[in-house]
KEKE-3310 file (N, C-alpha, C; in steps of 0.2 Angstrom, whole numbers, plus 5000, padded with zeros to 4 digits):
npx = (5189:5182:5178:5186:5174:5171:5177:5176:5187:5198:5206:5222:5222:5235:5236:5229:5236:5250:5249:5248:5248:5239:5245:5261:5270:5280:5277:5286:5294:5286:5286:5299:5299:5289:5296:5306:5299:5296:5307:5309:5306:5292:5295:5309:5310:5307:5315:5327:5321:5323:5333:5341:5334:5330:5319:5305:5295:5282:5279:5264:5262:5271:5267:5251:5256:5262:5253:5243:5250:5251:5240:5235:5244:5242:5229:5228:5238:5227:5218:5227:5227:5214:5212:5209:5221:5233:5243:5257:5269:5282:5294:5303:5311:5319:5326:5327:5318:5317:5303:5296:5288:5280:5272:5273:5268:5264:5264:5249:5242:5233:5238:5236:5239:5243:5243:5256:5256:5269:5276:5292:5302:5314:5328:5339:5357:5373:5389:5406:5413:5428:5434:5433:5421:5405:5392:5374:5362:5350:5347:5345:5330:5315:5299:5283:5270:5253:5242:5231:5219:5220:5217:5214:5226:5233:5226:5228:5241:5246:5250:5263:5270:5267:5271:5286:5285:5284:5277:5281:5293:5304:5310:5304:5307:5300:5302:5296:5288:5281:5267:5249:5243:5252:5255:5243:5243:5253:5247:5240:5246:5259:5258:5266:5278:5294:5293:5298:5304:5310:5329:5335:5322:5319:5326:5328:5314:5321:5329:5319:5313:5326:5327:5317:5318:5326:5321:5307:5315:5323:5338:5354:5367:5382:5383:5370:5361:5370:5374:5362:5358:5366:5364:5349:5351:5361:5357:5344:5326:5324:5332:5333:5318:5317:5325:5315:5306:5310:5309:5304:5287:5279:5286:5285:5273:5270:5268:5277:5285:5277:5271:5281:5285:5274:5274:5286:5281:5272:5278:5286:5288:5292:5305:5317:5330:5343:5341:5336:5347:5355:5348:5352:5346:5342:5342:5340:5333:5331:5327:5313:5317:5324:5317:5309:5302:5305:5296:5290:5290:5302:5306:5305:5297:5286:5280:5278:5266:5251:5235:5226:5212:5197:5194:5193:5206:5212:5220:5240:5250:5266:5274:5265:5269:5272:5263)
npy = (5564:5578:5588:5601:5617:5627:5643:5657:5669:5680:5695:5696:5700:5710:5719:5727:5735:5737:5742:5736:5735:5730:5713:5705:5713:5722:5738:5749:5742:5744:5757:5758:5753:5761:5773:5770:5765:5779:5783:5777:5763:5752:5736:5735:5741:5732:5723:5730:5730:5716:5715:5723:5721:5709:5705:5699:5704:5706:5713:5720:5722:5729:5742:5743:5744:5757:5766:5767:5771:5784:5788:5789:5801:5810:5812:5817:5828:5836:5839:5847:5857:5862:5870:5882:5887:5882:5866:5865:5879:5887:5892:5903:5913:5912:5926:5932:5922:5911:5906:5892:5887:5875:5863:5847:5834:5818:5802:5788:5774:5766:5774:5787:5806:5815:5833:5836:5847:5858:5867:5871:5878:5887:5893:5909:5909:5914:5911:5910:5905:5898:5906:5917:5924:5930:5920:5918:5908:5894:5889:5874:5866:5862:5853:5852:5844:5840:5830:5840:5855:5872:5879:5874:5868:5880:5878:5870:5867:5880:5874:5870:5882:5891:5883:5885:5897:5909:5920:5927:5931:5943:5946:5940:5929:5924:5912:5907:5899:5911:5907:5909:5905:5900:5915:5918:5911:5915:5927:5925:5921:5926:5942:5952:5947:5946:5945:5935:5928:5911:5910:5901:5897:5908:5908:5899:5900:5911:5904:5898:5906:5914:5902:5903:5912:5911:5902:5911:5919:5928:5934:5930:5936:5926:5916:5923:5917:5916:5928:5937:5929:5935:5948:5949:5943:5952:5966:5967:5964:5976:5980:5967:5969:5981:5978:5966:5975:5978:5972:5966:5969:5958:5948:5947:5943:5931:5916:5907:5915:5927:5922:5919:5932:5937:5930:5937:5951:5949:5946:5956:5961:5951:5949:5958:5953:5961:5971:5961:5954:5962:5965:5953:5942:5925:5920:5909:5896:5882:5874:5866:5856:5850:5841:5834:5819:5802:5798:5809:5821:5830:5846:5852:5842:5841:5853:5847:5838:5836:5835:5820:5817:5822:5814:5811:5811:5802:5812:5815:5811:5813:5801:5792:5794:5788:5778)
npz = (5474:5471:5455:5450:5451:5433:5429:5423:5412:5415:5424:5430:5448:5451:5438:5436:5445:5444:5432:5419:5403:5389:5379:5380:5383:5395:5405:5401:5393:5381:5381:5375:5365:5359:5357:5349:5338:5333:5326:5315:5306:5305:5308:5308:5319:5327:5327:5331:5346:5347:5347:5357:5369:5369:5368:5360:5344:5334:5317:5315:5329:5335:5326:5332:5344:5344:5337:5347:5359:5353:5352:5363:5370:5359:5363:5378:5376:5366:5377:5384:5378:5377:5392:5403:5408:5405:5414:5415:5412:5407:5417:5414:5402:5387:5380:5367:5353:5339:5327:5316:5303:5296:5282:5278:5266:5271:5266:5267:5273:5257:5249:5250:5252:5264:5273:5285:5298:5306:5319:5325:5337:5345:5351:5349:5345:5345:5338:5334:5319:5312:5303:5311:5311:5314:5317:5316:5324:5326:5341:5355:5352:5350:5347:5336:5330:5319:5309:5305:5301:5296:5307:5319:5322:5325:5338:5344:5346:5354:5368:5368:5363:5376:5384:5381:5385:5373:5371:5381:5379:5374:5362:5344:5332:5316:5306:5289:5274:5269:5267:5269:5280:5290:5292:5297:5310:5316:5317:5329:5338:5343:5335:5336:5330:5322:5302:5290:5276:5273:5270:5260:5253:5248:5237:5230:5223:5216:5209:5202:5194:5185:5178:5170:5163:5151:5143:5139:5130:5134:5136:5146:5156:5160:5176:5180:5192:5203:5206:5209:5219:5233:5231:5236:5248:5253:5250:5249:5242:5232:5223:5212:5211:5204:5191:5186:5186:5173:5164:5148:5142:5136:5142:5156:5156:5153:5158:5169:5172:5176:5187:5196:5196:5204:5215:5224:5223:5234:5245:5249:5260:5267:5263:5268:5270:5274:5283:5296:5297:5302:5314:5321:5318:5314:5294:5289:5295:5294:5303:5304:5294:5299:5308:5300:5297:5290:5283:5276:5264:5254:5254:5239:5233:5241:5236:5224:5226:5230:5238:5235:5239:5248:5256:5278:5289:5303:5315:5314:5327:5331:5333:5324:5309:5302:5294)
capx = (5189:5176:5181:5184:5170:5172:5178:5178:5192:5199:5214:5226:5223:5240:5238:5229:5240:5256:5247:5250:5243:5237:5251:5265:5278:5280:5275:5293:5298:5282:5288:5303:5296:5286:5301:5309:5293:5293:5314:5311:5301:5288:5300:5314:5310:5303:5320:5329:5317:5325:5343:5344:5333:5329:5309:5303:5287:5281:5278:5258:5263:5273:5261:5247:5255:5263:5249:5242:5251:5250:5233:5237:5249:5236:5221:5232:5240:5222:5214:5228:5224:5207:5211:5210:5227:5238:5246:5263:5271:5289:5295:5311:5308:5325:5326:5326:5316:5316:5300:5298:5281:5279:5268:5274:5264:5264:5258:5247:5239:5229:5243:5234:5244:5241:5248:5257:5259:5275:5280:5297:5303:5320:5333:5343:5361:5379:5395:5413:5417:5434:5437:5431:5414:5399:5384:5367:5357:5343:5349:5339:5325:5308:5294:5275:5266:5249:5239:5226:5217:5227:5213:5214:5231:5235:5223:5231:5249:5248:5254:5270:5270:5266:5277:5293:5287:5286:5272:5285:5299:5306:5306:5303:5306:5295:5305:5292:5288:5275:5258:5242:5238:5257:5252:5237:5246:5257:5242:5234:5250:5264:5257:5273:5286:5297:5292:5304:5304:5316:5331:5333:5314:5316:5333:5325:5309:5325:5333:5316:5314:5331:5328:5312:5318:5329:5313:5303:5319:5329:5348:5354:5372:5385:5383:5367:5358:5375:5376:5358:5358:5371:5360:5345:5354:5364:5354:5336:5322:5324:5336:5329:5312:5317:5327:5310:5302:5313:5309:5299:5281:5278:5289:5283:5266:5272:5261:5280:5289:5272:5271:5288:5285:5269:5276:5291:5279:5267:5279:5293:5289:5296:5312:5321:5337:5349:5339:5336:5353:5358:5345:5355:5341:5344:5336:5338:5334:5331:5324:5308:5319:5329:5313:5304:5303:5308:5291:5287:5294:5308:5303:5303:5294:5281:5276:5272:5260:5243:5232:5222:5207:5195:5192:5195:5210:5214:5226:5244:5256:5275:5273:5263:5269:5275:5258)
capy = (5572:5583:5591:5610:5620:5628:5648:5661:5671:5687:5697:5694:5707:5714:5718:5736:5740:5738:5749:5734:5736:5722:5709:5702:5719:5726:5746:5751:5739:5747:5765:5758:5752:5766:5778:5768:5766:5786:5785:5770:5759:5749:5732:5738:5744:5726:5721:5735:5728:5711:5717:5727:5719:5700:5703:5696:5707:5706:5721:5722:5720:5738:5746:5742:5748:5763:5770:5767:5778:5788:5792:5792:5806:5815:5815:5822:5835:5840:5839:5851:5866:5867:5870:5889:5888:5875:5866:5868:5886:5889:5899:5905:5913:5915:5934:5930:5916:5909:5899:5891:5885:5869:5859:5841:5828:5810:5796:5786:5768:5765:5778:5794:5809:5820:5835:5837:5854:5857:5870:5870:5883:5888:5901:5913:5909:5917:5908:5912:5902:5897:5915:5922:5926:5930:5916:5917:5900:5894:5878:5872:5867:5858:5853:5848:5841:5836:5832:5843:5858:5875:5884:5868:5869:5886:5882:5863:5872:5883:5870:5869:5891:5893:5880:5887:5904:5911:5926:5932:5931:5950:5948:5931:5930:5918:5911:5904:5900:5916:5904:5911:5898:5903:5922:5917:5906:5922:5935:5922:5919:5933:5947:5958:5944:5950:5940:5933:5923:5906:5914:5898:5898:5914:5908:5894:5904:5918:5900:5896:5913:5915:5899:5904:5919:5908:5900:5914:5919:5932:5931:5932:5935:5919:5915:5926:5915:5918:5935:5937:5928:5937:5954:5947:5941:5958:5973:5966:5964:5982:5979:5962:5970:5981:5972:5963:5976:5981:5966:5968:5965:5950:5940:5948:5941:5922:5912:5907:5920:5931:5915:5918:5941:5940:5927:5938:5955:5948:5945:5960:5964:5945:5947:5964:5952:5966:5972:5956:5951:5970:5965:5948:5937:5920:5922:5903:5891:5873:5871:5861:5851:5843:5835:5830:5812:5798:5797:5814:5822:5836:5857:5852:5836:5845:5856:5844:5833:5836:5829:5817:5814:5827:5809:5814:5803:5803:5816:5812:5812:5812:5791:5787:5798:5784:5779)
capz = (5474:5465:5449:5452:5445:5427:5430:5417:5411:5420:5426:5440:5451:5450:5431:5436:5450:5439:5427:5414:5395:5384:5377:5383:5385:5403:5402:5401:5386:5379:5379:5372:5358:5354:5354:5341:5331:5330:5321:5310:5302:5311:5308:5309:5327:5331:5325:5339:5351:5349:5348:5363:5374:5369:5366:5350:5343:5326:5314:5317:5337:5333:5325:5336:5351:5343:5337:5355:5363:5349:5352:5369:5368:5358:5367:5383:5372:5363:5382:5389:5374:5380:5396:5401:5414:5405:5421:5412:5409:5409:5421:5410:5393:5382:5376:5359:5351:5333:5328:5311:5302:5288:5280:5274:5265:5270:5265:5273:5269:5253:5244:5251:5255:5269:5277:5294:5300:5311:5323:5327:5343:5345:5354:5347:5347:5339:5338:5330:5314:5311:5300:5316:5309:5321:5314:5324:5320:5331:5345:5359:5347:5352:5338:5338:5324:5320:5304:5305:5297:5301:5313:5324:5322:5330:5345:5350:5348:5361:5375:5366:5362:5381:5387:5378:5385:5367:5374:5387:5375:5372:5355:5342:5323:5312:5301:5286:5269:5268:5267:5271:5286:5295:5294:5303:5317:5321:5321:5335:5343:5339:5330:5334:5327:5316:5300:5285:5271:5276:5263:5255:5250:5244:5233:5226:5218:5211:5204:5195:5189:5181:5175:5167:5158:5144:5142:5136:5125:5136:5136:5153:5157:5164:5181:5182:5197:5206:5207:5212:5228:5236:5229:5239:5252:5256:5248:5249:5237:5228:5214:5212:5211:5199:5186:5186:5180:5166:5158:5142:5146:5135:5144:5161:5155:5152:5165:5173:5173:5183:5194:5202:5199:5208:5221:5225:5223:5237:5250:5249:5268:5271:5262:5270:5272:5277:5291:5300:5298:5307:5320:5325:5318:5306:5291:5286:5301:5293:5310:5301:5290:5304:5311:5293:5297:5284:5280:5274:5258:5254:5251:5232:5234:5243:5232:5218:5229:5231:5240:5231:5241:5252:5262:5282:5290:5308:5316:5317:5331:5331:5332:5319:5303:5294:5289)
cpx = (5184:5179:5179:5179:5175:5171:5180:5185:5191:5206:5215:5226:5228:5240:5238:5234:5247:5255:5251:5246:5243:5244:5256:5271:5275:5280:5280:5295:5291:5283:5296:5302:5293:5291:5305:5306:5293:5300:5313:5305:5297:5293:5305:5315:5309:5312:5327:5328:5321:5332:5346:5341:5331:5322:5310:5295:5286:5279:5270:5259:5265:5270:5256:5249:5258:5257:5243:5242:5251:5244:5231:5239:5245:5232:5223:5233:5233:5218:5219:5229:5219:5205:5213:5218:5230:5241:5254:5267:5277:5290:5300:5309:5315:5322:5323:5324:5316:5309:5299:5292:5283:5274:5270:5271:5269:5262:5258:5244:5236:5232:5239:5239:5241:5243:5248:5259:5262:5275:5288:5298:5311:5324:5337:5350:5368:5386:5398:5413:5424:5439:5435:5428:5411:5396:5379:5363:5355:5347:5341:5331:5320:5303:5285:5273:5259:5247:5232:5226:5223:5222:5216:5222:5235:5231:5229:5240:5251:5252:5261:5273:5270:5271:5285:5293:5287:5283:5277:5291:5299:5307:5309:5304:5303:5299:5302:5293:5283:5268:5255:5241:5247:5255:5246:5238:5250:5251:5240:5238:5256:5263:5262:5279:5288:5296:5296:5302:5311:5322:5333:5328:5314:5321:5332:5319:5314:5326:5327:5313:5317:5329:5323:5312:5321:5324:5308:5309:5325:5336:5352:5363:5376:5384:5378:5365:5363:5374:5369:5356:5361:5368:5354:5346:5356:5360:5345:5333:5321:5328:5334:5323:5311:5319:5320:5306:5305:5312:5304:5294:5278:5278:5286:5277:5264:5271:5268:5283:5285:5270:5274:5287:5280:5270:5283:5288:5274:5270:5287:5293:5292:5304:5318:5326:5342:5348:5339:5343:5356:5354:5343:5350:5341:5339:5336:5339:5334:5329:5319:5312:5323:5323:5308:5307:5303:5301:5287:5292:5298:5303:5300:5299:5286:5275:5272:5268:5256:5240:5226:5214:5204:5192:5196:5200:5211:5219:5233:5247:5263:5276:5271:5263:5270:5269:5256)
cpy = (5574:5587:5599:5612:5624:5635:5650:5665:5679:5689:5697:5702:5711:5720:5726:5739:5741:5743:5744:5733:5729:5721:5708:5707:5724:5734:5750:5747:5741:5753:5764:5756:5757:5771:5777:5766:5772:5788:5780:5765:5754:5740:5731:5738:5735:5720:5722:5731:5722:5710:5719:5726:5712:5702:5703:5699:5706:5714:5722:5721:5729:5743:5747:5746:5756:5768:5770:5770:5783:5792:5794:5800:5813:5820:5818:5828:5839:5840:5846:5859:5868:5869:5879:5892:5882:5873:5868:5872:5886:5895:5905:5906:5916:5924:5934:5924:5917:5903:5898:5887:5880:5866:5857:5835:5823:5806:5791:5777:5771:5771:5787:5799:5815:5826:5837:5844:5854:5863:5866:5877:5882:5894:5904:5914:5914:5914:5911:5904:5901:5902:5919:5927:5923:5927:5916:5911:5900:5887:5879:5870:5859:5858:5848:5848:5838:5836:5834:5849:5865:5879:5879:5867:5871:5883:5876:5865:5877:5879:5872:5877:5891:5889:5882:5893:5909:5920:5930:5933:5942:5951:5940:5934:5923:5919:5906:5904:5905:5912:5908:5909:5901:5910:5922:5915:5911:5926:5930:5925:5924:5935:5951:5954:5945:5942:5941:5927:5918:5908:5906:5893:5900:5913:5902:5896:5910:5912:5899:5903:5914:5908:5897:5909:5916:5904:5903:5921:5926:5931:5934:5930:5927:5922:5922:5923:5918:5924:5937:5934:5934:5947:5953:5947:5950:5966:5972:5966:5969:5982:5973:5963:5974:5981:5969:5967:5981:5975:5967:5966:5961:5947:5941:5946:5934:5921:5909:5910:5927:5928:5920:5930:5942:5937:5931:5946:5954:5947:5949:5961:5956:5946:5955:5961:5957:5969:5967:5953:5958:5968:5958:5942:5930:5920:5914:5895:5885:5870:5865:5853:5846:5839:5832:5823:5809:5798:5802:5816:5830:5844:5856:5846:5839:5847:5852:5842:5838:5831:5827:5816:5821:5820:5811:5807:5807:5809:5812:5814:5810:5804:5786:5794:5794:5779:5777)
cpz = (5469:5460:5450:5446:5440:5431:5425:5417:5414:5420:5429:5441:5450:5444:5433:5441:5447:5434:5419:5406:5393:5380:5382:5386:5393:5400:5400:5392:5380:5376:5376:5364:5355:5350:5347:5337:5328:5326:5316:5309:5306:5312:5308:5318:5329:5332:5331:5345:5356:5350:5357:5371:5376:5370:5361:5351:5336:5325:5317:5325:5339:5332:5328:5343:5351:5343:5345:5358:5360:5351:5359:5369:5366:5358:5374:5381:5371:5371:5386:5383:5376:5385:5397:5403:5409:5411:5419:5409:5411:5413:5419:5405:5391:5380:5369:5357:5344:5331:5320:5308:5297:5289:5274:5272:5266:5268:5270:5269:5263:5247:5241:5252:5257:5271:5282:5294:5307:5313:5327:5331:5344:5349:5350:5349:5343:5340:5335:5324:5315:5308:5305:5315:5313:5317:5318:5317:5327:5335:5350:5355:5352:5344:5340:5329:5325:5313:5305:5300:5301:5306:5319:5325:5326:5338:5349:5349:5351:5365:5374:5366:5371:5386:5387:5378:5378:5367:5376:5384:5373:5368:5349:5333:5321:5306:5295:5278:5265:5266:5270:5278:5290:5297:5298:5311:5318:5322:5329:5340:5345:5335:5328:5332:5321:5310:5294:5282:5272:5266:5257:5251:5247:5238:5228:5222:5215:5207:5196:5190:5184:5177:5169:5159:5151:5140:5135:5131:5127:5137:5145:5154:5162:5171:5185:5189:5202:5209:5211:5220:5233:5237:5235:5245:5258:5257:5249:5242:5231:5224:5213:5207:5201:5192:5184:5183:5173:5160:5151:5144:5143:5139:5152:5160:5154:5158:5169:5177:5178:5186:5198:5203:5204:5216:5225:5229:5230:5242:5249:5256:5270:5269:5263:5275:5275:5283:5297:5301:5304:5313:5324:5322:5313:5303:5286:5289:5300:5298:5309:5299:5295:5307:5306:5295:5290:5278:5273:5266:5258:5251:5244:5231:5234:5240:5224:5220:5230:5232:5238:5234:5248:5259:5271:5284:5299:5311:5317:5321:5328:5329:5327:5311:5298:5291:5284)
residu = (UNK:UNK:UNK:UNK:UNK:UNK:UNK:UNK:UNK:UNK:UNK:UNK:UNK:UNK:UNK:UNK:UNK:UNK:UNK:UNK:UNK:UNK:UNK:UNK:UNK:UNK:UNK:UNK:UNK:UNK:UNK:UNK:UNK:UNK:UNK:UNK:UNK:UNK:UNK:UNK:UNK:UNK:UNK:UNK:UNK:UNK:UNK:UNK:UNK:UNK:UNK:UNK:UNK:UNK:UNK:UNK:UNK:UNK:UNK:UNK:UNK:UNK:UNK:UNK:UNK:UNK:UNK:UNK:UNK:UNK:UNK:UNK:UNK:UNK:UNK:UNK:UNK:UNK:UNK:UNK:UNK:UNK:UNK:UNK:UNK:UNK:UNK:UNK:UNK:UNK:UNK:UNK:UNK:UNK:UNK:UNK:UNK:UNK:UNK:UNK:UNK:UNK:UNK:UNK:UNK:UNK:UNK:UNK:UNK:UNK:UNK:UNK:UNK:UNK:UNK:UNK:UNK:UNK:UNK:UNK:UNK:UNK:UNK:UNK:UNK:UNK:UNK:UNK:UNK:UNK:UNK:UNK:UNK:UNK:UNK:UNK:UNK:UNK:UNK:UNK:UNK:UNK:UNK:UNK:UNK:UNK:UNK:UNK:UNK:UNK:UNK:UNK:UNK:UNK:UNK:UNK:UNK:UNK:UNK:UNK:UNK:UNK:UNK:UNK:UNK:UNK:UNK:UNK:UNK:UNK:UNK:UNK:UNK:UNK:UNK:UNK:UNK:UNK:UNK:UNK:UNK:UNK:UNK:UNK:UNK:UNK:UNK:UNK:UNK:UNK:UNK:UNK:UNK:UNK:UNK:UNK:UNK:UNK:UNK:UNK:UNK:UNK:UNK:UNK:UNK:UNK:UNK:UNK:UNK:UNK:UNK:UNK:UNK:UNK:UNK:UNK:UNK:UNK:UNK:UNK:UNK:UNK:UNK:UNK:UNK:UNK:UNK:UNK:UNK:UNK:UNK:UNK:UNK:UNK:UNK:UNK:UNK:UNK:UNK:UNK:UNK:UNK:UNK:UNK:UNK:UNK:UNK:UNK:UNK:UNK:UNK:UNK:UNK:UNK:UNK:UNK:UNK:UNK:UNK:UNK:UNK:UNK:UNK:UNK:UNK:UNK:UNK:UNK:UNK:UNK:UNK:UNK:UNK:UNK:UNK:UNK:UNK:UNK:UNK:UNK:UNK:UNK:UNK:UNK:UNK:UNK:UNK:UNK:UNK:UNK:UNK:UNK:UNK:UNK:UNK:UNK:UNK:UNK:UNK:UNK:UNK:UNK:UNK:UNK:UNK:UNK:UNK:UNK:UNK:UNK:UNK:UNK:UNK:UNK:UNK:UNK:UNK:UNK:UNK:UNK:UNK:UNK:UNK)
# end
């Protein structure tokens, strides 16, 4: 018998008509894995993998196909912003919508830290409390993320705005931390939304205020922070405002203390609590905070980091924040 010729290597026909990716995981135990790469740690999930399904993957096996799809997911996503028609528009747009802007550093290899900017999208809901108190908070909630710059931002988060109807919405509140680069992402996209500072944003710069003033040698009545809130909260920024400026103007001149006056005096049109609460609207969604992955870092966190590096990093998706 003659010795079969020598054949290179190849793929069995089936591979493309199954629609099979590179490795050993069928397409399905693939999308299983990713989704659990994008809640938990990249070994961890490999761990998942083997519990619930009897695949055995290693960590680098994880990561490689996360981020895969990942860039998959992406490149669809950033292909259907710059289409003039999106092919998917809601046909249904809630009345009322809540959207909700952030930006949280991650880190990334080599002990860089990046930020991801989030839209979070919501409906405007109102329930009974157990005191048989009305609460409006936001349900139905969706969320996009990417790390990018904030122009590029607003354009490839349309899908997710147009999708969710947010255009045809009869009327929307932005519920934010008053940055520069969110005001821009409502002019694009909702110029008429009614805009507010998230109130415990604005409760946490009254805390470092008060906490500033014993500081620079004022004497501040017991349970001054206390009483403050509930001022802001009910009556608005205008006895706040001017308490603030009764203050001697030394101390109004202390590099802390004109931080937190000038950061309060700059965004008085966000903080007209009393009105927004009369015109049904929640003025403290926490919408962002419930999809801050493990990865990312907390409000006050946040703020200390800076990113050390002008070096450019890939975009991230939902899949690959942990980085």
């Amino acid at each position: 018998m003659e010795p079969a010729h020598t054949v290179g290597q190849g793929f069995f026909p089936l591979d493309q008509e199954l629609a099979l990716q590179p490795g050993s995981l069928t397409p399905r135990q693939q999308e299983h894995l990713a989704h659990l790469a994008t809640w938990m740690p990249f070994a961890r999930a490999a761990q998942m993998l083997d519990r619930l399904l009897g695949v055995q993957v290693s960590e680098p096996t994880v990561r490689r196909g996360t981020l895969r799809a990942a860039a998959l997911y992406e490149a669809r996503h950033t292909a259907q912003s710059q289409q003039t028609s999106p092919a998917e528009l809601t046909t249904v747009s809630a009345e009322h919508q809540v959207i909700s802007l952030d930006g949280a550093y991650v880190p990334l290899v080599g002990g860089v830290w990046a930020q991801v900017r989030t839209l979070a999208i919501g409906e405007v809901a109102e329930e009974r409390t157990i005191q048989e108190q009305c609460e409006v908070h936001a349900c139905q909630l969706s969320y996009f993320s990417r790390m990018t710059d904030a122009e590029t931002f607003g354009d490839v988060a349309q899908v997710e705005m147009q999708r969710r109807g947010v255009s045809q919405a009869k009327a929307v509140c932005a519920v934010t931390d008053g940055a520069d680069w969110m005001q821009g992402f409502l002019d694009l996209h909702r110029p008429d939304a009614v805009r507010m500072l998230d109130f415990p944003h604005a409760a946490e710069h009254v805390h470092l205020l008060i906490e500033a003033l014993p500081q620079a040698g004022v004497s501040l009545p017991v349970r001054a922070l206390e009483r403050r809130w509930p001022v802001l909260k009910h009556r608005g920024p205008g006895l706040l405002l001017r308490w603030c400026a009764r203050l001697p103007p030394a101390v109004q001149a202390l590099e802390a203390v004109q931080h937190q006056l000038s950061y309060f005096r700059k965004r008085v049109s966000l903080l007209q609590y009393p009105q927004y609460q009369h015109e049904g609207w929640p003025i403290g969604s926490g919408m962002e905070d419930q999809r801050q992955h493990a990865g990312g870092t907390s409000p006050s966190q946040r703020r200390r980091h800076a990113l050390g590096t002008n070096a450019r990093s890939p975009p991230v998706s939902p899949a690959d924040r942990r980085l």
